[in-house]
C-alpha positions in Angstrom: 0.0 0.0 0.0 1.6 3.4 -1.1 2.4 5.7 2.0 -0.1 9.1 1.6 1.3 12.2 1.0 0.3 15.9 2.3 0.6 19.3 1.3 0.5 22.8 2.1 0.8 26.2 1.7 -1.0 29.5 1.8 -3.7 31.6 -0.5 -3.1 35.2 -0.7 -4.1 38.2 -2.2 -2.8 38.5 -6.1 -2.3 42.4 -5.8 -1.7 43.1 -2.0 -0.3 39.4 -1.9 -1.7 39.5 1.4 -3.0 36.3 3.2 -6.4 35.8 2.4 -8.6 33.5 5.4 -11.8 31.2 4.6 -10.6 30.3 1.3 -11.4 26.7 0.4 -8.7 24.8 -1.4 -9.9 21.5 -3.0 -7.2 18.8 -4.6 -9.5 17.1 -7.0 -8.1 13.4 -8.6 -6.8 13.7 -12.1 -7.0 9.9 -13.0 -8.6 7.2 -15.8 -10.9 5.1 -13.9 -9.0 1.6 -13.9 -11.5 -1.8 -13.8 -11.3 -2.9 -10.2 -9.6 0.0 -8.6 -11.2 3.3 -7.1 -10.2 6.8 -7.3 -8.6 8.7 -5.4 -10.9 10.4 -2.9 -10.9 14.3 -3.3 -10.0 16.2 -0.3 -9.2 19.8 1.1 -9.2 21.9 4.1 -9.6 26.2 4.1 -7.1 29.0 5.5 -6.7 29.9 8.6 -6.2 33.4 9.3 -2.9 33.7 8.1 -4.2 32.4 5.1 -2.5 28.7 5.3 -3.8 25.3 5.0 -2.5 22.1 5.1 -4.1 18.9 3.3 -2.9 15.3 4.8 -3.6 11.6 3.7 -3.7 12.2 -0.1 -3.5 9.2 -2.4 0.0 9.5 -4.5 -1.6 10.9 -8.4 -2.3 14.2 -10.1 -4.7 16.6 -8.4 -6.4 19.8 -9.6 -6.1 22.2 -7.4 -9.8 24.2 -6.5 -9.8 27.6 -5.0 -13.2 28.9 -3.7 -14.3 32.2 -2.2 -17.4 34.4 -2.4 -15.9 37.5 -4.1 -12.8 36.5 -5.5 -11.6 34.6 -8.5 -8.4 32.6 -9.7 -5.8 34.5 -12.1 -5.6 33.5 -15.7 -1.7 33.7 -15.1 -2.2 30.8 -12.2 -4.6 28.4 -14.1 -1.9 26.6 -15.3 -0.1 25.9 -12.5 -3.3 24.6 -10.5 -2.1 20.8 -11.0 0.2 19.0 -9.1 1.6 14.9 -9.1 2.4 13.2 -5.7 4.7 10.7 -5.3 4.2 8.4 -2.5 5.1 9.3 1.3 5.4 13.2 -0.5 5.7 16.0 1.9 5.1 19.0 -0.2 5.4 22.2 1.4 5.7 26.5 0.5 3.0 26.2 -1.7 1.6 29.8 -2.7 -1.5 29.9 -4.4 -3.5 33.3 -5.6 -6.8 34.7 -6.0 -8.0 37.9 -7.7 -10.5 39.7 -6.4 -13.4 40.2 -8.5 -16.0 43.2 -10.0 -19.9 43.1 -10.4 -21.8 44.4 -13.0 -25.5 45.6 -12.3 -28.1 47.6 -14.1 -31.7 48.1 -15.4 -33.3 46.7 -18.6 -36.1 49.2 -20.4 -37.9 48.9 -23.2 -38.7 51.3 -26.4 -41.2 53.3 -23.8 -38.4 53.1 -20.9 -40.8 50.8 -19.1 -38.7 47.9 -17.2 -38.5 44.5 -19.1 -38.5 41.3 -16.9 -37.0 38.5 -18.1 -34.6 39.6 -20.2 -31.1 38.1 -21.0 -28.0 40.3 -20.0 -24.8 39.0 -21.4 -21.0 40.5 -20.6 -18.6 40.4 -23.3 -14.6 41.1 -23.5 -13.4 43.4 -25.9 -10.6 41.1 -27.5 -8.9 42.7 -30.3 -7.5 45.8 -31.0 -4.6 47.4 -33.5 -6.8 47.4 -36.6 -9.5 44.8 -35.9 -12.1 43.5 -33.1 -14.3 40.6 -31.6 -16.6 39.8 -28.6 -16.1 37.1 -26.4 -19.6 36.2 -24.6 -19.3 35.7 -20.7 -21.8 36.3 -17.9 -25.3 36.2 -18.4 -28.1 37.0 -16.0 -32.1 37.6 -16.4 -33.9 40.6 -15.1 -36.3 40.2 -12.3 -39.8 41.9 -12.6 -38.6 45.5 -12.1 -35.8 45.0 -15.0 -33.1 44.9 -12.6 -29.8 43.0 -13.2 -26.9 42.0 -11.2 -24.2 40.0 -12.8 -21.4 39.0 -9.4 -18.2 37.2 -10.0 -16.8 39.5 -13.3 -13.4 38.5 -14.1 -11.9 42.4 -14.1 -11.5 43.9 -17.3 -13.1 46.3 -19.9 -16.4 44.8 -21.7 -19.5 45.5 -23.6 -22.9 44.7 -22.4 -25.9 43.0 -24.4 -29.3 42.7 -23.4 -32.2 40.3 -25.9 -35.7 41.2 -24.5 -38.1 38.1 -23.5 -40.0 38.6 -26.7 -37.3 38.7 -29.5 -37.8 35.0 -30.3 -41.1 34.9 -30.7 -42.9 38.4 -31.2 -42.8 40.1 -34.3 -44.3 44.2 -34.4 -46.5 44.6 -37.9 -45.9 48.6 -38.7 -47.8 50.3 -41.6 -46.7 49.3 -45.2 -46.1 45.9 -44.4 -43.1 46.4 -42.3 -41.9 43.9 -39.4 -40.2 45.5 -36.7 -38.7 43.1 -33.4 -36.7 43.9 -30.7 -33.0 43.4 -31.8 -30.0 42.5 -29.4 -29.3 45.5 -27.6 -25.8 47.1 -26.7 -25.7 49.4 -23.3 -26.6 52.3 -23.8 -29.2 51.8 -26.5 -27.5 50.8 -30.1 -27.8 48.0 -31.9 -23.9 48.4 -33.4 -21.4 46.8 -31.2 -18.7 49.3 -32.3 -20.6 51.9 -30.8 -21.1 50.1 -27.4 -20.5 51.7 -24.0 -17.5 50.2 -22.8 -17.7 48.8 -19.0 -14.7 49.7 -17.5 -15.1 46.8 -14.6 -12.7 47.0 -11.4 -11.2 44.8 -8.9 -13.8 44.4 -5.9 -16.1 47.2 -7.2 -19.2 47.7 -8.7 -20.0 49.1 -12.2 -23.2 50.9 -12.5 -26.0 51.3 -12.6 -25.7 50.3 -16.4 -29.4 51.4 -18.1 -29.8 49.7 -21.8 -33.1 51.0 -23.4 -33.6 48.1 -25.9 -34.7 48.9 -29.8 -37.1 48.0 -31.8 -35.8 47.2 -35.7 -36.8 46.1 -38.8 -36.4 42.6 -39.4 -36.4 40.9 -42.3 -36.9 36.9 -43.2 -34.0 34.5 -44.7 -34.6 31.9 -46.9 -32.8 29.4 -48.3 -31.5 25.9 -48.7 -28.7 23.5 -46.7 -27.0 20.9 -49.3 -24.2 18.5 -49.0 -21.0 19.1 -51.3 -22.6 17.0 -54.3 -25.8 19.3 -54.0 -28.4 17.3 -52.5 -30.6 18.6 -49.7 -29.4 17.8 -46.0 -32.7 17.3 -43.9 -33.3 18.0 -40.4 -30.4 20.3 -40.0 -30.7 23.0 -37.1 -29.5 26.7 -38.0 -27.6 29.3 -35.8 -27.1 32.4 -36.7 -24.2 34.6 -35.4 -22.8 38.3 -35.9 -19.3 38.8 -37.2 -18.2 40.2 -33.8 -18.7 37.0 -31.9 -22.6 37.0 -30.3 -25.1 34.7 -31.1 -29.2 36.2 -32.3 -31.6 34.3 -31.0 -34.2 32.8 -33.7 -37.7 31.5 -33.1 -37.2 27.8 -32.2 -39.7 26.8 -34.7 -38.0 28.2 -37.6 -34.6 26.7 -36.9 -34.7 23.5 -38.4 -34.1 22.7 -42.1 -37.3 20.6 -44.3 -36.8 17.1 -45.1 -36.0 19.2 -48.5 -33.1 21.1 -47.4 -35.5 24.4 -47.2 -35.1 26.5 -44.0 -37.0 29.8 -43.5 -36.1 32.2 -40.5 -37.8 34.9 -39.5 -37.2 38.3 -37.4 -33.3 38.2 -38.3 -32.3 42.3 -38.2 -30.2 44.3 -40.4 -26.4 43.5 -40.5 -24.0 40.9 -41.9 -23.8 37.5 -40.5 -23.3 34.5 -40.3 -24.9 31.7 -41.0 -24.6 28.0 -39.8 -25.9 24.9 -40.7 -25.3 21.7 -38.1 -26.7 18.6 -39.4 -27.9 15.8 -37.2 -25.1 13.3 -37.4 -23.4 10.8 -35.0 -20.5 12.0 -32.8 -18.0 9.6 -34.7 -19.4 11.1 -37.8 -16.8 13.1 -40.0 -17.7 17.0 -39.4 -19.5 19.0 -42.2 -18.7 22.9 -43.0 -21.8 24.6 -43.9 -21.5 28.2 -43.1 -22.1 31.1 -45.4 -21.8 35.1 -44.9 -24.8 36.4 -45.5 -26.0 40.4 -45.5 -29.5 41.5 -44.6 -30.4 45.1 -45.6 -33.7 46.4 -47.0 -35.9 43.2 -48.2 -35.9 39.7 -47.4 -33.2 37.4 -48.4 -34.0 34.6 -50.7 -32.4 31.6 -52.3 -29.7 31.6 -50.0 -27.5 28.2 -50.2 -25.4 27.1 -47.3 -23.2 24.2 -48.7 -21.3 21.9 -47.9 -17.6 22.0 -48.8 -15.7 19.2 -50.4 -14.2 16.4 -47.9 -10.7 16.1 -47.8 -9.1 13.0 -46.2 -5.7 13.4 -44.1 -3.0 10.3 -43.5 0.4 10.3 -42.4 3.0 9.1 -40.0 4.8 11.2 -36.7 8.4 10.0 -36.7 10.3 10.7 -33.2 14.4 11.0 -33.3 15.9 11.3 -30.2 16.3 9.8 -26.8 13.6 8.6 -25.0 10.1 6.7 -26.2 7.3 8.8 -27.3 3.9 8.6 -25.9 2.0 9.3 -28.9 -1.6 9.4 -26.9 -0.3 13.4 -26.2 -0.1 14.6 -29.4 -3.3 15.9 -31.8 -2.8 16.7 -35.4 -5.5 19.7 -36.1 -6.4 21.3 -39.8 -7.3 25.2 -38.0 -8.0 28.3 -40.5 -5.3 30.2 -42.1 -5.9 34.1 -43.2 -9.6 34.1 -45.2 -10.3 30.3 -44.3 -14.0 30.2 -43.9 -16.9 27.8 -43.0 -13.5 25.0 -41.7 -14.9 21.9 -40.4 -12.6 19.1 -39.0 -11.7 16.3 -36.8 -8.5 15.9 -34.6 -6.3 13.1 -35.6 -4.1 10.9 -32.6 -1.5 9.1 -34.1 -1.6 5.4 -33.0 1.6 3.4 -31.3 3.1 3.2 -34.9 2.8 7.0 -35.2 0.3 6.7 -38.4 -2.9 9.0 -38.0 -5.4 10.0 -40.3 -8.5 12.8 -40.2 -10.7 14.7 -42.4 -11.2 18.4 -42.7 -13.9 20.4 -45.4 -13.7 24.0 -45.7 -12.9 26.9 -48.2 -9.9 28.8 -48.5 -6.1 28.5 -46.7 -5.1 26.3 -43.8 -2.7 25.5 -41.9 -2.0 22.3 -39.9 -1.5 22.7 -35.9 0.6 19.4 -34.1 -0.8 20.2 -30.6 1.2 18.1 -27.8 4.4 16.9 -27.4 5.2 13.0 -27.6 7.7 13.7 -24.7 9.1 16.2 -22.4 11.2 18.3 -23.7 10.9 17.6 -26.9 9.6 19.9 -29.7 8.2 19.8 -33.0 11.3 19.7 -36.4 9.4 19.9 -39.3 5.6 18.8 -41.0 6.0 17.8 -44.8 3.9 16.6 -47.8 6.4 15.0 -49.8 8.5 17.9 -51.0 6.5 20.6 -49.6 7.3 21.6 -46.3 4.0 22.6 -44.5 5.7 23.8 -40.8 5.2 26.8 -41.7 3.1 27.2 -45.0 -0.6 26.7 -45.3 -2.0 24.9 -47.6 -5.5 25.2 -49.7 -8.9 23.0 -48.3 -10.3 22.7 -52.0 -7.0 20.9 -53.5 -6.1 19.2 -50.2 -2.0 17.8 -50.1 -0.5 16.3 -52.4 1.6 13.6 -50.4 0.8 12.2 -46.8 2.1 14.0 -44.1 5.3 13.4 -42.1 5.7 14.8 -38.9 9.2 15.0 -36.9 9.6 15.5 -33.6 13.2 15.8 -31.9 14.2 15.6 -28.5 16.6 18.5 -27.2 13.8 20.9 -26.7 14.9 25.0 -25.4 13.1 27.0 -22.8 12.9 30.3 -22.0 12.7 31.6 -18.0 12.2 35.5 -17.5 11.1 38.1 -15.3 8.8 41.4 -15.6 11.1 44.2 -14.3 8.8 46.0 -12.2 7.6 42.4 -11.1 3.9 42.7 -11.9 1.5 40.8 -13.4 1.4 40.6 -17.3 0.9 38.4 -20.1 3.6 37.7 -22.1 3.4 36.7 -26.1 6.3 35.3 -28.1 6.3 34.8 -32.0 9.2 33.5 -34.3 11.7 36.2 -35.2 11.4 34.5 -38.7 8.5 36.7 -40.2 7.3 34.3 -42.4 6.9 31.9 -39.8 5.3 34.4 -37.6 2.2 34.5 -39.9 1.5 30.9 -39.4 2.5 29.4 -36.4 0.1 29.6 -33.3 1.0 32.4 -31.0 2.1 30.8 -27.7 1.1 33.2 -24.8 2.5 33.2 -21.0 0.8 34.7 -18.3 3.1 36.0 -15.8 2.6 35.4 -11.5 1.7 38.1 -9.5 5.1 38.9 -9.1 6.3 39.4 -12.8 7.5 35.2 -13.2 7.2 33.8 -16.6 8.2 30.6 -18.9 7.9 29.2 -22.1 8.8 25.4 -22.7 9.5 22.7 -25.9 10.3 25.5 -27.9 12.4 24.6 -31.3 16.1 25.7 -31.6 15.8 29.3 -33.4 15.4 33.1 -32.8 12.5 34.6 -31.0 10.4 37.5 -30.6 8.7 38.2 -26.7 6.5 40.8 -26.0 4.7 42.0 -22.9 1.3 43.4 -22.1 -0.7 44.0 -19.2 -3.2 41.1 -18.4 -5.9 42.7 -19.7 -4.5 44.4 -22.9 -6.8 43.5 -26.1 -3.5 42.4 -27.7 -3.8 39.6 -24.8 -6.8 38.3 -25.5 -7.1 38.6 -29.1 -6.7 36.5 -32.2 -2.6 37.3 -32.1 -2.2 39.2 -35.0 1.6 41.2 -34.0 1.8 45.0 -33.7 3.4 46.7 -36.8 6.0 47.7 -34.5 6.8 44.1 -32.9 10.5 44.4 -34.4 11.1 47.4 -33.1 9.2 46.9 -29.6 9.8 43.3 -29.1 12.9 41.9 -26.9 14.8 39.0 -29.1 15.7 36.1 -27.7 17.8 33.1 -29.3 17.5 29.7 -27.9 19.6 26.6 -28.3 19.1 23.2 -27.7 19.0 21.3 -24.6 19.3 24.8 -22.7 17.4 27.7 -21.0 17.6 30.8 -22.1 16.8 34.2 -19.5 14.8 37.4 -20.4 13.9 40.5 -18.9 11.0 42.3 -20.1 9.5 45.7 -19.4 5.3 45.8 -19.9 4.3 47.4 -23.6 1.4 50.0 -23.3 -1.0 50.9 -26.0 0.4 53.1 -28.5 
C-alpha cells in the first residue's frame, strides 16, 4: 500500500499578496478510472487566518487544485499551474496559491417606452482585439427580475460591452404600416444596436460598475430563406441553423423556424439588419466526420431569398509522426488539427491521434487557406522539427482546403527541446506573447502566450532551436486576449531572444502600453 502524502501552503491576495482566510482549497483526482480500482478520494481543508492550509492523507496521483471564495476569482496567469503529481510518502510544502478579487456588474433593462422589461437576458462580453480589428467574447449572463433589474457577481476584471435580448425577441414580431416587421434586436448598453458603438464597462477589482441602463430597440427585421446541401448538391434534412454576428454574439431565432425541411429548405424569421453569419449543423453521430456549412450572408432592406449554405468538399488526411531522439514517445499526447489560415472560412474538421506506430489520419472540409497545428508533445522536452507533404514543407506554409496535399504528411519530432525563463522588471503581473523572429513563420505558427505570476515570473517550454520575438502586455490588454495578430512595430518593440538546444535561455522584459 503506497504511503499518503500531504501538502500545504498559503492563499493570498494576487495584488496586495496579502493572506487571504476562509478560502477553500480542493485537490481534485486527475485519473482514468481503472476496472477494479477506485479513485482517489478528493479532499481539502480552508485558510486559517494567516491564510495557510495544510491537506494530509492524499493518495499519490495528479490533483487539480480548487480555489473557492465568495468575491474573489483565480488569475488567468495561475490556471496553469493549478495541478500537481504526488509521489508516494510526498511532503510538499511552500506552496503559494493566488486569487484575484473580482468586480460586479448591475443595471436596469427598459424597453422602447423606458418601461422595465423582466425576463430579459444580460450578457457580458470582453473586448478582444485591438490594433486594426475587433471581436466579442460572450461571458456572464443574467435575467432581469420583474422590475428590470440585473446584477451579474463574479466579473473576471477587465473592460467589456454589455448586451441585453428582451423576452419577446424570439417569438414576437411588431406589424408597422406598409407591411413592415419591426422586433426587438440585441441590444448594446446604452441603447444601439452596433457593437462598435457600445458603452465600454470599465469593470474594477472588488467594485461595482453601475447602474448600467440599456433601453432596448425595436428594428426592422427581415426573413431569410434558403437551402442547406451537401458538397454534391443534395438537400441535407433536419439540420438546425444558428445564426451569429461577425463580432462574436449569437441572435436568438424563433425555435420553430430553426430547423431545415426534409428538402433542405429552412426559412427564418425576425433576423435584423447586419452581416452574418450563417450556420448549418446537421444531425449526425458523434464519430461522424464533421461538415462545414457556413455562409456570410448580408441582410439590408428586403428579405433574403435563395440563399445556399453548402457543404464544402471532404478532404481525407493520413500520415506518420516520426520521433528522433532519446527517449520513447507517448503518442496518446499529441493531436494533429487542420485550423483556418488568413480568409479560411466555414472549416470543419476532426483531430487526428496518431496510433503506437505513429500513423494518423482525419478529415477536414472547408474553403480557402489552412494551416495544420501538431498540438502536444510526444515527450518532455521535446519539440516539433518539421511537417511535410512530400516535397512541400507545411511547418510553416498553409495549404488550400479545395486541392487538399499532395503527399501524406510526415511529422518529426526531436528531443533537445529549449526554454525560456524570464522576469517582468517592475515584477507585476502581465501576459507575455512570443512569436518567431522569422517573419514568415510568424504569420502561421500559433502564437504561444505566457501569463506572468503576481510577481512578474514567466516561462515558455518545448520551444524549437531558433530566434525569437517576446512581447509584454498588461493582463488585460486586447492584444492579450485577441486572435494574435503582432503589432506593426513588434520588431522594433519586441525583446529578441535566441535559444539553443537542450538549454534555457533568460529574459527580462518591461510591460508594452498601448500606442
Amino acid at each position: 500500500m503506497p504511503r499518503p502524502a500531504s501538502v500545504s501552503g498559503v492563499v493570498l491576495h494576487s495584488v496586495t499578496l496579502e493572506p487571504l482566510s476562509q478560502v477553500q482549497v480542493g485537490f481534485q483526482p486527475i485519473a482514468q478510472r481503472v476496472p477494479g480500482r477506485p479513485l482517489p478520494r478528493a479532499s481539502g481543508a480552508v485558510t486559517d487566518s494567516a491564510g495557510q492550509f495544510r491537506v494530509d492523507n492524499l493518495a499519490p496521483g495528479d490533483y487539480r487544485i480548487t480555489l473557492r471564495r465568495e468575491g474573489f476569482g483565480i488569475p488567468r496567469s495561475t490556471i496553469s499551474s493549478l495541478r500537481l503529481r504526488l509521489d508516494p510518502a510526498d511532503a510538499r510544502t511552500g506552496l503559494r496559491l493566488f486569487m484575484n478579487p473580482q468586480a460586479a456588474v448591475s443595471g436596469r433593462v427598459l424597453d422602447d417606452f423606458g418601461e422595465p422589461v423582466s425576463g430579459a437576458v444580460v450578457q457580458l462580453a470582453r473586448r478582444v482585439s485591438a490594433r486594426g480589428s475587433s471581436s466579442d467574447i460572450p461571458g456572464p449572463s443574467a435575467g432581469t427580475d420583474d422590475l428590470g433589474n440585473f446584477r451579474l457577481p463574479a466579473v473576471e476584471p477587465g473592460r467589456y460591452v454589455l448586451q441585453a435580448v428582451h423576452a419577446e425577441s424570439r417569438e414576437v414580431l411588431y406589424p408597422e404600416p406598409g407591411g413592415a416587421v419591426t422586433a426587438y434586436a440585441p441590444t448594446y448598453a446604452p441603447s444601439t444596436t452596433d457593437p462598435q458603438q457600445a458603452e465600454i464597462i470599465d469593470a474594477r477589482p472588488a467594485e461595482e460598475a453601475g447602474p448600467v441602463v440599456i433601453r432596448l430597440r425595436r428594428e426592422p427585421v427581415f426573413a431569410v430563406r434558403g437551402r442547406v446541401l451537401d458538397a454534391e448538391g443534395n438537400p441535407i434534412p433536419n439540420a438546425q441553423i444558428f445564426l451569429r454576428s461577425t463580432t462574436g454574439f449569437s441572435i436568438f431565432l424563433q425555435p420553430g423556424h430553426t430547423r431545415v425541411l426534409p428538402d433542405g429548405r429552412f426559412e427564418l424569421l425576425g433576423v435584423p439588419r447586419g452581416d452574418w453569419i450563417l450556420t448549418a449543423f446537421p444531425r449526425q453521430r458523434q464519430a461522424e466526420t464533421r461538415l462545414a456549412l457556413s455562409t456570410r450572408i448580408t441582410v439590408s432592406q428586403a428579405p433574403l431569398e435563395d440563399v445556399i449554405v453548402r457543404a464544402a468538399p471532404q478532404q481525407r488526411i493520413a500520415g506518420a509522426a516520426v520521433y528522433e531522439g532519446e527517449g520513447t514517445p507517448d503518442w496518446r499526447a499529441v493531436n494533429i488539427v487542420v485550423r483556418p489560415s488568413g480568409e479560411a472560412f466555414g472549416l470543419a474538421s476532426n483531430a487526428g491521434r496518431p496510433g503506437p506506430d505513429g500513423s494518423f489520419q482525419l478529415t477536414a472540409s472547408g474553403q480557402g487557406l489552412a494551416r495544420l497545428d501538431v498540438v502536444g508533445r510526444p515527450s518532455p522536452g521535446s519539440y516539433l522539427a518539421s511537417v511535410h507533404s512530400g516535397s512541400d514543407d507545411l511547418t510553416n506554409r498553409a495549404f488550400s482546403l479545395e486541392q487538399g496535399l499532395p503527399a501524406p504528411l510526415r511529422i518529426v519530432f526531436r528531443s533537445g527541446a529549449a526554454r525560456i525563463e524570464g522576469q517582468i522588471d517592475n515584477r507585476k503581473p502581465a501576459t507575455v506573447l512570443l512569436w518567431p523572429a522569422d517573419p514568415a513563420a510568424r504569420e502561421l505558427q500559433p502564437l504561444a502566450r505566457s501569463d506572468a505570476s503576481p510577481t512578474g515570473a514567466f516561462s515558455f517550454s518545448d520551444l524549437a532551436p531558433g530566434a525569437y520575438l517576446l512581447y509584454a502586455v498588461p493582463p488585460e490588454d486586447p492584444l492579450a486576449l485577441g486572435p494574435g495578430a503582432a503589432p506593426a512595430d513588434l520588431d522594433q518593440r519586441a525583446t529578441r531572444v535566441k535559444v539553443e538546444p537542450n538549454s534555457t535561455a533568460p529574459a527580462s522584459l518591461s510591460i508594452q502600453e498601448e500606442r
